[in-house]
C-alpha positions as a printed NumPy array, in Angstrom:
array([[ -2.009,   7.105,   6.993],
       [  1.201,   6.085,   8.415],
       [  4.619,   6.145,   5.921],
       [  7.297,   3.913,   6.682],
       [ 10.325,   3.114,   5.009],
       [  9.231,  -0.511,   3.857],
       [ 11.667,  -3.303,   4.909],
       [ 11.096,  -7.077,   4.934],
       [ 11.78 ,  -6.745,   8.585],
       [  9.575,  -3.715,   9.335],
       [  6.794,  -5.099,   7.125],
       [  7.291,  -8.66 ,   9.679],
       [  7.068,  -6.788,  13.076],
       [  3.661,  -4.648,  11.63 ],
       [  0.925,  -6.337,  13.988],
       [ -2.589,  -7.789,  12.725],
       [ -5.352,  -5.548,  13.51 ],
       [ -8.241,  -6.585,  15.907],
       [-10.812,  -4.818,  13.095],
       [-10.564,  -3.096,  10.439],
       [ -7.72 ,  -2.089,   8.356],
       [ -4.572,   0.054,   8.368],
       [ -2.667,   1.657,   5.253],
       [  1.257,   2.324,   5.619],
       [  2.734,   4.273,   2.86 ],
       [  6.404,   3.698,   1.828],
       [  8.998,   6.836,   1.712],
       [ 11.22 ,   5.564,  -0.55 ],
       [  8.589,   5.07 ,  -3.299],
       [  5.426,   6.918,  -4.134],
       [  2.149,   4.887,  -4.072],
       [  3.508,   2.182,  -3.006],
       [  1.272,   1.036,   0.092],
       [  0.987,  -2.164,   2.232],
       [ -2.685,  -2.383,   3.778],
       [ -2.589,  -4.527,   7.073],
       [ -5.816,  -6.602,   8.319],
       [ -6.702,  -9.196,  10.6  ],
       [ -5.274, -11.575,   8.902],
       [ -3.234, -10.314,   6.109],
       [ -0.714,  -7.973,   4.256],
       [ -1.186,  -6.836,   1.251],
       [  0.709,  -4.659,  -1.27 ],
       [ -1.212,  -1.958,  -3.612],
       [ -0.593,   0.959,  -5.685],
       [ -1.929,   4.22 ,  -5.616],
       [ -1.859,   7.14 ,  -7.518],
       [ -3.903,  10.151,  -8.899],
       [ -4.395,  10.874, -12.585],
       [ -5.811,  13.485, -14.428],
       [ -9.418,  13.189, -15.177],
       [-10.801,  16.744, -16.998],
       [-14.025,  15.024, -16.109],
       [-13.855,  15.109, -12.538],
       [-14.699,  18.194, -10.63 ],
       [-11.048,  18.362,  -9.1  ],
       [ -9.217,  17.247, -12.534],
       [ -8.573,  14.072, -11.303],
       [ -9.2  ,  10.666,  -9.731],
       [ -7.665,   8.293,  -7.925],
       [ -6.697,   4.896,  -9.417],
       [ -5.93 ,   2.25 ,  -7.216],
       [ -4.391,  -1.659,  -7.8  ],
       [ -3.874,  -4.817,  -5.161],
       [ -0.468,  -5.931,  -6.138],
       [ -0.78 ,  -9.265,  -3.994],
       [ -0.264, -10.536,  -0.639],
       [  2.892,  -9.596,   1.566],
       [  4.955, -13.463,   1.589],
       [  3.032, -14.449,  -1.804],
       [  4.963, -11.828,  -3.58 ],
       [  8.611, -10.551,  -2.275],
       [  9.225,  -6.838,  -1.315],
       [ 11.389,  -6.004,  -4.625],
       [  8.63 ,  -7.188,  -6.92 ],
       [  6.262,  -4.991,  -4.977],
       [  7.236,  -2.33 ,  -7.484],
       [ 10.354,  -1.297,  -5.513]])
């Protein structure tokens, strides 16, 4: 999983992908991806929690923010 430092201007030159998807992570703020598809960009959030549970004491929670150009990069959460 690549990590970038997110930018409106990186986040324009990331290319489409022919299949599949890609995750970027951004340095500057933890769990903040940007998963790249054929077709679209889309901000999320990641992040694990503890879960006593869980084998490992914890899980990983996971939320689409919304599309990259539907929402701006500051109200992505950084």
């Amino acid at each position: 999983m690549p990590s970038l430092k997110f930018t409106k201007v990186l986040i324009d030159k990331l290319p489409f992908t022919k299949g599949g998807q890609v995750d970027y992570f951004d340095m500057a703020t933890p769990g903040l991806g940007l998963r790249v598809g054929q077709s679209s960009k889309t901000f999320f959030a990641k992040s694990d929690i503890r879960d006593t549970s869980k084998k490992s004491g914890y899980k990983t929670v996971k939320k689409t923010l919304g599309r990259y150009g539907e929402i701006r990069l500051e109200k992505s959460g950084r």
